[in-house]
C-alpha positions as CSV (number, residue, x, y, z in Angstrom):
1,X,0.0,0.0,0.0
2,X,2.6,2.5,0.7
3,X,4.2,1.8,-2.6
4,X,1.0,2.4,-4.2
5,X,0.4,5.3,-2.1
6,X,3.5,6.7,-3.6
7,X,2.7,6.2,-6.7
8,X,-0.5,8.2,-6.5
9,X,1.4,11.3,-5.1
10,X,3.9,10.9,-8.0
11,X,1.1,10.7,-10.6
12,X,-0.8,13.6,-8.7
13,X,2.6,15.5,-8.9
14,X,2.9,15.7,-12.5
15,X,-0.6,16.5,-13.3
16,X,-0.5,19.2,-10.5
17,X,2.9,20.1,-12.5
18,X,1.0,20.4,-15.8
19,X,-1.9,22.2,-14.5
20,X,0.2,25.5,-12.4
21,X,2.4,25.7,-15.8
22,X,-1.0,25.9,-18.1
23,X,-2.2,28.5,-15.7
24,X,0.5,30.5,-15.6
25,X,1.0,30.3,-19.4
26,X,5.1,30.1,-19.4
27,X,7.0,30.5,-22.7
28,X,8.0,27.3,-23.8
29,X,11.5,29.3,-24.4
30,X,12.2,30.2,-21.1
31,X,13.5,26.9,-20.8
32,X,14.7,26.1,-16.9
33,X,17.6,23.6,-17.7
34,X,20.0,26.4,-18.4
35,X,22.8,27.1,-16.4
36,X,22.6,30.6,-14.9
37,X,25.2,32.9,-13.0
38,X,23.7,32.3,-9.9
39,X,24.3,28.7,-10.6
40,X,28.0,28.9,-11.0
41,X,28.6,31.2,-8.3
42,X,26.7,29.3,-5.7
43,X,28.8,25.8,-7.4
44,X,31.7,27.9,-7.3
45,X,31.4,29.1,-3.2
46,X,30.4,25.4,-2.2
47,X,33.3,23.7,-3.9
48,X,35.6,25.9,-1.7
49,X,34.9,23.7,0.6
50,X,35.9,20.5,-1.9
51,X,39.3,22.6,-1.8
52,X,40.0,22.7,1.6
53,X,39.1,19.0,1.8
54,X,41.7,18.2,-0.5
55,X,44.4,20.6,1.0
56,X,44.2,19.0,4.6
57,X,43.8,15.2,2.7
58,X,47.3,15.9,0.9
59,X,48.7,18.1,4.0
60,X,50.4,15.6,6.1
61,X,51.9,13.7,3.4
62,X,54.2,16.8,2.1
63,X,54.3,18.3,6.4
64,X,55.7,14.7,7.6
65,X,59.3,15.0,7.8
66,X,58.6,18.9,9.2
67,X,56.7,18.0,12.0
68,X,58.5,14.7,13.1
69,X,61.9,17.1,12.6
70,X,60.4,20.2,14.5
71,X,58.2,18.6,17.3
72,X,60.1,14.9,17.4
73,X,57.0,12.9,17.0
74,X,57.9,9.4,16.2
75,X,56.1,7.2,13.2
76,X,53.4,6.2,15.9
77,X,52.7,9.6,17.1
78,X,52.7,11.0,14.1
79,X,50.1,7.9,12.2
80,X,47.9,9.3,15.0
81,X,48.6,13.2,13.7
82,X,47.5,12.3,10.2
83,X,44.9,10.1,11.3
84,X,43.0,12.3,13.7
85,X,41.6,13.8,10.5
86,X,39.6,10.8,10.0
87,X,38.9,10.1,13.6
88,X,36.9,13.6,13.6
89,X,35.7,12.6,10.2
90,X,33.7,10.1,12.2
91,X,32.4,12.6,14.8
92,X,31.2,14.7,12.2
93,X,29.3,12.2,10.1
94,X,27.4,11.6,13.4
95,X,25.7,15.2,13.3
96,X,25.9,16.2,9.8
97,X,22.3,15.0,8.5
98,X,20.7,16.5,11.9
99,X,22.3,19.8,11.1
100,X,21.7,19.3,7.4
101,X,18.3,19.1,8.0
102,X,17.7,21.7,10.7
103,X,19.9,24.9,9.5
104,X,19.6,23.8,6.0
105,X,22.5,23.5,3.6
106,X,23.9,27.1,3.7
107,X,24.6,27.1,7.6
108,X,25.7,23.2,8.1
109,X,28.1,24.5,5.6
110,X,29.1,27.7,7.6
111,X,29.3,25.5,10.9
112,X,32.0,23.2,9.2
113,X,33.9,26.0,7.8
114,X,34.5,27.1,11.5
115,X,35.7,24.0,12.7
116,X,38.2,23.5,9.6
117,X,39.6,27.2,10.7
118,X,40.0,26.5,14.4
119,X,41.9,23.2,13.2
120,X,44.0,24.9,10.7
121,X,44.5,27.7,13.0
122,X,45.6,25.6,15.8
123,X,48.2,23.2,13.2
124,X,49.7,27.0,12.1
125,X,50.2,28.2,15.7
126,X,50.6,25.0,18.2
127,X,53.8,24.3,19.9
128,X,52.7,21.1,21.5
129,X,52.1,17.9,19.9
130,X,49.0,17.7,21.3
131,X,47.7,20.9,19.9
132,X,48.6,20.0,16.2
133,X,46.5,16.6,17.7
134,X,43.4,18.9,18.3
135,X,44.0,21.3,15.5
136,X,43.6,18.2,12.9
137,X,40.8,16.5,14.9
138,X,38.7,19.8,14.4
139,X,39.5,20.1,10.9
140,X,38.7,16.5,10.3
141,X,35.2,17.3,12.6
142,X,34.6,20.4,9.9
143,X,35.1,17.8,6.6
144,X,33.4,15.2,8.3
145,X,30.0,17.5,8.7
146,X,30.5,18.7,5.2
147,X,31.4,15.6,3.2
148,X,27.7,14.9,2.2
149,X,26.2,18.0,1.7
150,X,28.8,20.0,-0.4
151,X,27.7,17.5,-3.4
152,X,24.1,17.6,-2.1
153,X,23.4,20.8,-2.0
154,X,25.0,21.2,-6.0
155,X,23.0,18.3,-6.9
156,X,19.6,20.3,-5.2
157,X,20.2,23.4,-7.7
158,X,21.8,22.2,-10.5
159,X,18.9,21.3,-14.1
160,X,19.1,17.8,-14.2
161,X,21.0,18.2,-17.7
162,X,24.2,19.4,-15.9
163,X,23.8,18.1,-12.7
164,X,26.7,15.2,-13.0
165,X,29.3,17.8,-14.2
166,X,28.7,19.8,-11.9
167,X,28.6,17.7,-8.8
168,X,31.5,16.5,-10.0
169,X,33.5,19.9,-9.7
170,X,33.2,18.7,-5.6
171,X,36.5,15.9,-7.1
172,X,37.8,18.5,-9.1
173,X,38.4,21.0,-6.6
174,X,39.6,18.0,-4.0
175,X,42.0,17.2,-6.7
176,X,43.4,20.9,-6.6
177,X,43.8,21.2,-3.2
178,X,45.5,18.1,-3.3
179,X,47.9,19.3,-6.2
180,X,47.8,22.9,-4.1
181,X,49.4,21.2,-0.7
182,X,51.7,18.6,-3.0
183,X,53.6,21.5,-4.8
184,X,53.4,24.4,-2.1
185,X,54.5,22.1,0.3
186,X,57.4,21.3,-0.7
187,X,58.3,25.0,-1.2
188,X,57.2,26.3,2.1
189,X,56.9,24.9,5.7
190,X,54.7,22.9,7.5
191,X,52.7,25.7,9.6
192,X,52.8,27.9,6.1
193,X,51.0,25.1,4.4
194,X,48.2,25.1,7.7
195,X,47.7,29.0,6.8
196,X,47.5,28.2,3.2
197,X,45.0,25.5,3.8
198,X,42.7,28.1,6.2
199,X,42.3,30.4,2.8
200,X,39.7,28.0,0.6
201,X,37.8,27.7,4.4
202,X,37.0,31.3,5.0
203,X,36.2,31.9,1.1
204,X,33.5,29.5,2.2
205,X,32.7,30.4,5.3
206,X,31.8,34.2,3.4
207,X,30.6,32.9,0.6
208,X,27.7,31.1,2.0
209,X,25.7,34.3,3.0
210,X,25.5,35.0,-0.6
211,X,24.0,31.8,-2.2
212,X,20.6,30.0,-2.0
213,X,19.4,27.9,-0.2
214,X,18.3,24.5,-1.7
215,X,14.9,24.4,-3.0
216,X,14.8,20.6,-1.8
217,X,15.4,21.6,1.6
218,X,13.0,24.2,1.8
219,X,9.9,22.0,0.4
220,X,10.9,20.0,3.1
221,X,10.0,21.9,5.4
222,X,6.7,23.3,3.3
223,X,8.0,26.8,2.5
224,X,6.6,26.8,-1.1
225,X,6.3,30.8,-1.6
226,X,10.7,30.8,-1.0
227,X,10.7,27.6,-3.1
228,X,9.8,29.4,-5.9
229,X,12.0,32.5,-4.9
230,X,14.7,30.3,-4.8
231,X,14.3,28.6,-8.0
232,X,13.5,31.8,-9.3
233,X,16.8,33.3,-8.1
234,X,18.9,30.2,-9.7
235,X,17.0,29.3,-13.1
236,X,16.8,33.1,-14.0
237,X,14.0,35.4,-14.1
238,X,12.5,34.3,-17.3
239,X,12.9,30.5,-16.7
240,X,9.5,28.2,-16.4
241,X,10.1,27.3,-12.3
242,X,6.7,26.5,-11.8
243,X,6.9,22.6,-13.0
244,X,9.9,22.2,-11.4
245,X,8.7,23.5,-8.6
246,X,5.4,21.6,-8.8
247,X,7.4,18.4,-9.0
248,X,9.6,19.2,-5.9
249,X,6.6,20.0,-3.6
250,X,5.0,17.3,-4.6
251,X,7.5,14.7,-4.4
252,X,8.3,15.6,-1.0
253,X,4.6,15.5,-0.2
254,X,4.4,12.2,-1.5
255,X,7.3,11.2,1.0
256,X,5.8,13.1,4.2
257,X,4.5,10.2,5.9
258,X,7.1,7.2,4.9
259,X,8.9,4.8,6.4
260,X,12.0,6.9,7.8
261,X,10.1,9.8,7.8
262,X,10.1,10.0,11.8
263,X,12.2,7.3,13.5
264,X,16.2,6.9,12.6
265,X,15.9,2.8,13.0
266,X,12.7,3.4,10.2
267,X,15.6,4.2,7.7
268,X,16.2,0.7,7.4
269,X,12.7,-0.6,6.2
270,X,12.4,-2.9,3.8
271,X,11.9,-0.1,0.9
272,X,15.2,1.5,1.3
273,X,17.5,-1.8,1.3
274,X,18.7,-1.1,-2.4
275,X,19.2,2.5,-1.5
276,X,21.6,1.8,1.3
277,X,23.4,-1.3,-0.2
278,X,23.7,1.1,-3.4
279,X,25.4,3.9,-0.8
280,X,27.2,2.4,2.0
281,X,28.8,-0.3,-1.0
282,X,30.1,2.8,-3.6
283,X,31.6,4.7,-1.0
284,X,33.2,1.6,1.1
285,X,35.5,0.7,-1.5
286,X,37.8,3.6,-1.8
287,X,38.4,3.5,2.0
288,X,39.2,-0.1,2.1
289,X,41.1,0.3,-1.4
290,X,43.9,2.8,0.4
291,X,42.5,6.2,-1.0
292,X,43.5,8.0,2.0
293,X,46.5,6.3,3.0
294,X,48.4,6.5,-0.3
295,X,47.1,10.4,-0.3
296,X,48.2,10.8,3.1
297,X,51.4,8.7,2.9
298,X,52.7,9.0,-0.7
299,X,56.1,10.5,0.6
300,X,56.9,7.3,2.5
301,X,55.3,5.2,-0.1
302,X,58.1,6.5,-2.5
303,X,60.6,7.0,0.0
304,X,60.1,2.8,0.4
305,X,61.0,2.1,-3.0
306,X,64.2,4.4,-3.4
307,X,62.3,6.9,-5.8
308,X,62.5,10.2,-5.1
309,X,59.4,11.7,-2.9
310,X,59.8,14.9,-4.2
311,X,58.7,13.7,-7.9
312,X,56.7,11.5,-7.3
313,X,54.4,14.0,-5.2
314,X,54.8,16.6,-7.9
315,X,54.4,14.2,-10.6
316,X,50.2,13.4,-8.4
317,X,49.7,16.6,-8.3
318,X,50.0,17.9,-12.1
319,X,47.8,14.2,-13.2
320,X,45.1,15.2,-10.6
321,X,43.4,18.1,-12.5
322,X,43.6,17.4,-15.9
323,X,42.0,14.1,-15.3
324,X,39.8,15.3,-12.1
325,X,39.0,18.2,-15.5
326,X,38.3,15.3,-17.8
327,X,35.6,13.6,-15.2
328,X,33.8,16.7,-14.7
329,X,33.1,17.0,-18.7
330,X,32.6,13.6,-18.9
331,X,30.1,12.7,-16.3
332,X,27.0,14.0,-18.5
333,X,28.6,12.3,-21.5
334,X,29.5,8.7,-21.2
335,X,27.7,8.3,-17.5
336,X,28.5,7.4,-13.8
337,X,28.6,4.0,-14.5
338,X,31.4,3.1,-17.4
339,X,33.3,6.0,-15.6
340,X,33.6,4.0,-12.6
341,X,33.9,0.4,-14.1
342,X,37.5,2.3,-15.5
343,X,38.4,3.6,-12.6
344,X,38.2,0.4,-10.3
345,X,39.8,-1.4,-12.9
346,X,42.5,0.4,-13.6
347,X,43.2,0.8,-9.7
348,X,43.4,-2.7,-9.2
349,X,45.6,-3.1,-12.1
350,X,47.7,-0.3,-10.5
351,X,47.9,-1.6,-7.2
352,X,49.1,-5.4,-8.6
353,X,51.8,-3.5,-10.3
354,X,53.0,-1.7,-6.6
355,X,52.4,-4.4,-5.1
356,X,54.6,-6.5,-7.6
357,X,57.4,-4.2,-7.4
358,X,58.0,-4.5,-3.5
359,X,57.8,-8.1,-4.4
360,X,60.7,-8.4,-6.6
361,X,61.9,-5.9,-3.7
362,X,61.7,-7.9,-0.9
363,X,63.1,-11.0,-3.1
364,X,66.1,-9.1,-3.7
365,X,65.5,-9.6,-7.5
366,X,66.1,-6.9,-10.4
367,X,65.8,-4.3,-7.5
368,X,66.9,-1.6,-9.8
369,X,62.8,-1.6,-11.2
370,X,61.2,-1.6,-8.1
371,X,61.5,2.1,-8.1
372,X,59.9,2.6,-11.4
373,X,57.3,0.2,-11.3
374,X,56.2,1.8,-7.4
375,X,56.1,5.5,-9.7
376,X,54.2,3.8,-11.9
377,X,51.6,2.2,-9.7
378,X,51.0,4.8,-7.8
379,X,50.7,7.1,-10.7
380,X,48.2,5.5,-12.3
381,X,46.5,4.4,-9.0
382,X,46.1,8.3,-8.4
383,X,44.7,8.7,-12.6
384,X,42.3,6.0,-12.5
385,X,40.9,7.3,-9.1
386,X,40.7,10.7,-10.1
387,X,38.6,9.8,-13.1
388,X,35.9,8.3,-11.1
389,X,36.4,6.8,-7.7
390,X,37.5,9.7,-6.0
391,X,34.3,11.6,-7.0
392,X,31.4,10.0,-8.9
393,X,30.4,8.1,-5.3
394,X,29.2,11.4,-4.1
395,X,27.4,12.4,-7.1
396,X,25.3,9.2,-6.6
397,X,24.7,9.4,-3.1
398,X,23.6,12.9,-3.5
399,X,21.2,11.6,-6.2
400,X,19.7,8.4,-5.0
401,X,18.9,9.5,-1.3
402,X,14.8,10.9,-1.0
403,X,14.4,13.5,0.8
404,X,12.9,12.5,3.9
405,X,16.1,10.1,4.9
406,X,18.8,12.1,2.7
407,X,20.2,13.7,6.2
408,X,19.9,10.6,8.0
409,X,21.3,8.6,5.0
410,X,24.2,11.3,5.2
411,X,25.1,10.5,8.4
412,X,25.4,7.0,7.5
413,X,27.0,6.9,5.2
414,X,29.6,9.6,5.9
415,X,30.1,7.6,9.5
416,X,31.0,4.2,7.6
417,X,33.6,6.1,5.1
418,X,35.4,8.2,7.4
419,X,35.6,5.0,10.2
420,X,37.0,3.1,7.4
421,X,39.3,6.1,6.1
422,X,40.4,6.0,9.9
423,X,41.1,2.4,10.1
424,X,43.4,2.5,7.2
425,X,44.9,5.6,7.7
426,X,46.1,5.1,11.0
427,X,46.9,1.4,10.5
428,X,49.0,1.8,6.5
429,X,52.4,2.5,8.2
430,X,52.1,-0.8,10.3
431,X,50.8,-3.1,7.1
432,X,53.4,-1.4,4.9
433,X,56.3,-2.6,8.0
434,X,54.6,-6.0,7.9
435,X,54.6,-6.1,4.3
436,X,54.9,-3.5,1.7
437,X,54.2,-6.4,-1.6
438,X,50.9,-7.9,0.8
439,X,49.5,-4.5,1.4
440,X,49.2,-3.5,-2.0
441,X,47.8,-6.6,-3.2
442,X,45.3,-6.8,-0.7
443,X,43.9,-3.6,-2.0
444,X,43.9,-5.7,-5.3
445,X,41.6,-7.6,-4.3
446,X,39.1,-4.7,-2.8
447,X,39.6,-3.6,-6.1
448,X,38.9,-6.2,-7.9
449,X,35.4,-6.9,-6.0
450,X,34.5,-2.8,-6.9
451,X,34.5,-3.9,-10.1
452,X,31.8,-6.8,-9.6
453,X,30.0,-4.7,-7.4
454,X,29.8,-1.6,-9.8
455,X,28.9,-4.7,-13.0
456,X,26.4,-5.7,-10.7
457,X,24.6,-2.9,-8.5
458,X,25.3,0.5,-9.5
459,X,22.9,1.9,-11.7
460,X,23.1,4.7,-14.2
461,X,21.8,8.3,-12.9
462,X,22.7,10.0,-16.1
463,X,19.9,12.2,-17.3
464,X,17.3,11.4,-15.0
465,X,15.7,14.1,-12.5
466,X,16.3,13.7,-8.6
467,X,12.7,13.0,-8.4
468,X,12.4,10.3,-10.7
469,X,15.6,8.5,-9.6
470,X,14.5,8.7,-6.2
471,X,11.1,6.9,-6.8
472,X,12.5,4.4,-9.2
473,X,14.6,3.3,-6.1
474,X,12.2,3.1,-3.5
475,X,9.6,1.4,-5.7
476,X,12.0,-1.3,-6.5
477,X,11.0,-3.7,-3.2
């Protein structure tokens, strides 16, 4: 019954839809799928926040032999350093869908901005171990919050004809504070680079006063008359909003009243399963597949295999944008779906080449290739994940999640990734002691099941609207 239920408010959506646009007689020219100023500034202030993620992912691979020079931290204290960005990851998965859904987007932004500024604030100015400790905890607290809902909130005001490219910008701008940290960082010191990383935070921290709210957001909570100000605002003034926003309101009407709608454990009702398994499976695999070690350990990765860290850092961050570029045109074009397939192939064929090199390594055999074949690897694990891996999860889960569980979902979600990210993080340095050849060919094999998993499950998102994804998914069981 509730599917059919469902169904009904969908059908009564559209003809609702048709209906205000007849009455309102709207030129079929003012066409709402165009992409407006207001679009790309509002993209443009919440991928700041995408560049600050990747500045303080990349920081403590170039800052490592600073800060265990300058404060004497030993390779213990110091896996606990560059973890503690994943450990307050964690934390702030567990309130970003409760803020998400009661300050909005704009202001769980803000909130997150502020906690990345303390932490960068405190890694630029702290004497004491400890401090540097707390000042990457608080950053990691500020990513964690806004991991979900800097893609979300794109996805919310983007027409659905651009909507992959630009929720994709989110990797792209990752990518360049990744390349940003990599090459400044080896030109500059460590508490430099923690100043440098605080500038993309306030941009977005000021920004967010002069952008939208989402439209989703605020049908949520029944505020039609500034649903259609806001749409107004971001489709132009000439644009037809009203189907759009016909379709919104009544979507989320149609949702009022679902499973998850009040209770958290009501999130895991039968109708969701697909949803979740879809979510918690794409963005499980590039934790458990090293993302965030070999970002935040490349240094020692090449420093392992006698190849010099310095190019091999440089030579990540000049591949990152061009192919994190390449994605983002990409994405609308040949889909979510092939783009992935690529990418978790190609990692796993990346990390059976690293993982061969410390093989013939540790063998003591033709040790003079180990270097190039580790450059290699790592190189191309860095490309393939760029292309699709390191983004294109987001874009999903910021398109597959309904409304009424999408901050709740969030949370989820964002918990599992960044307790994963954690786990590897903090644990790399010991698995690469233990066995440098059986630590990349373990991620092999996580690699190798993303493939069957993405064959299998993931769908393709490609050219549908929000709405119509979303009830696809939930009519499914």
């Amino acid at each position: 019954m509730a599917g059919e239920d469902m169904e009904e408010g969908l059908i009564s959506s559209k003809s609702s839809a048709t209906t205000t646009t007849v009455m309102v007689n709207e030129s079929p020219s003012a066409a709402a799928s165009s992409v407006t100023p207001m679009v790309v500034f509002s993209t443009m202030v919440a991928v700041c926040g995408s560049l600050g993620n990747g500045c303080a992912t990349a920081y403590s691979s170039p800052a490592e032999s600073g800060i265990i020079k300058d404060v004497g931290l030993s390779v213990a204290a110091y896996s606990l350093f560059a973890s503690s960005l994943t450990i307050g990851g964690v934390v702030g998965s567990l309130i970003n869908g409760k803020m998400a859904d009661l300050f909005g987007r704009r202001y769980t932004m803000w909130i997150a901005e502020a906690f990345c500024l303390m932490g960068w604030l405190a890694i630029a100015f702290g004497k004491a171990a400890w401090l540097l400790d707390v000042g990457r905890l608080s950053t990691g607290i500020g990513l964690g919050i806004i991991f979900f809902f800097v893609p979300t909130y794109i996805a919310e005001i983007t027409p659905e004809k651009f909507r992959g490219g630009f929720t994709a910008c989110n990797e792209l701008m990752i990518c360049s504070g990744f390349s940003m940290a990599y090459f400044v960082g080896t030109m500059v010191s460590w508490r430099t680079l923690a100043l440098i990383g605080a500038i993309p935070c306030t941009l977005h921290a000021i920004g967010v006063f002069f952008i939208p709210e989402s439209p989703r957001w605020l049908a949520k909570l029944s505020r039609e008359e500034e649903v259609l100000a806001t749409l107004r605002s971001l489709r132009g003034k000439n644009a037809a909003i009203f189907e759009e926003a016909a379709n919104i309101t009544d979507f989320t009407e149609a949702f009022r009243g679902q499973p998850a709608d009040g209770k958290l454990w009501d999130m895991f009702h039968p109708r969701y399963a697909r949803i979740l398994l879809v979510g918690i499976g794409i963005m499980l695999f590039p934790q458990i597949g090293g993302t965030s070690a070999v970002a935040y350990y490349a240094q020692s990765i090449f420093e392992k295999a006698d190849f010099s860290s310095d190019f091999g850092q440089k030579s990540l961050a000049i591949v990152e944008i061009p192919f994190a570029t390449a994605s983002v045109l990409l994405t609308d074009k040949v889909g979510r779906r092939p783009l992935l397939l690529i990418s978790a192939s190609g990692m796993c064929l990346s990390c059976f080449i690293a993982g061969l090199a410390f093989c013939i390594q540790g063998h003591h055999l033709a040790k003079e290739i180990t270097p190039v074949l580790v450059y290699f690897g790592i190189l191309g694990y860095c490309v393939f994940n760029t292309i699709g891996m390191a983004g294109l999860p987001c874009v999903i889960m910021s398109e597959i999640f309904p409304i009424n569980i999408k901050g709740r979902a969030g949370s989820l979600v964002s918990l599992i990734s960044w307790t994963l990210s954690w786990t590897v993080a903090f644990t790399f340095n010991f698995m690469m002691e233990w066995s440098s050849a059986g630590t990349f060919l373990i991620f092999c094999l996580v690699w190798g099941s993303a493939v069957l998993f993405i064959f299998k499950l993931i769908p393709e998102t490609k050219g549908r609207s929000l709405e119509e994804l979303q009830a696809s998914f939930t009519n499914v069981i």
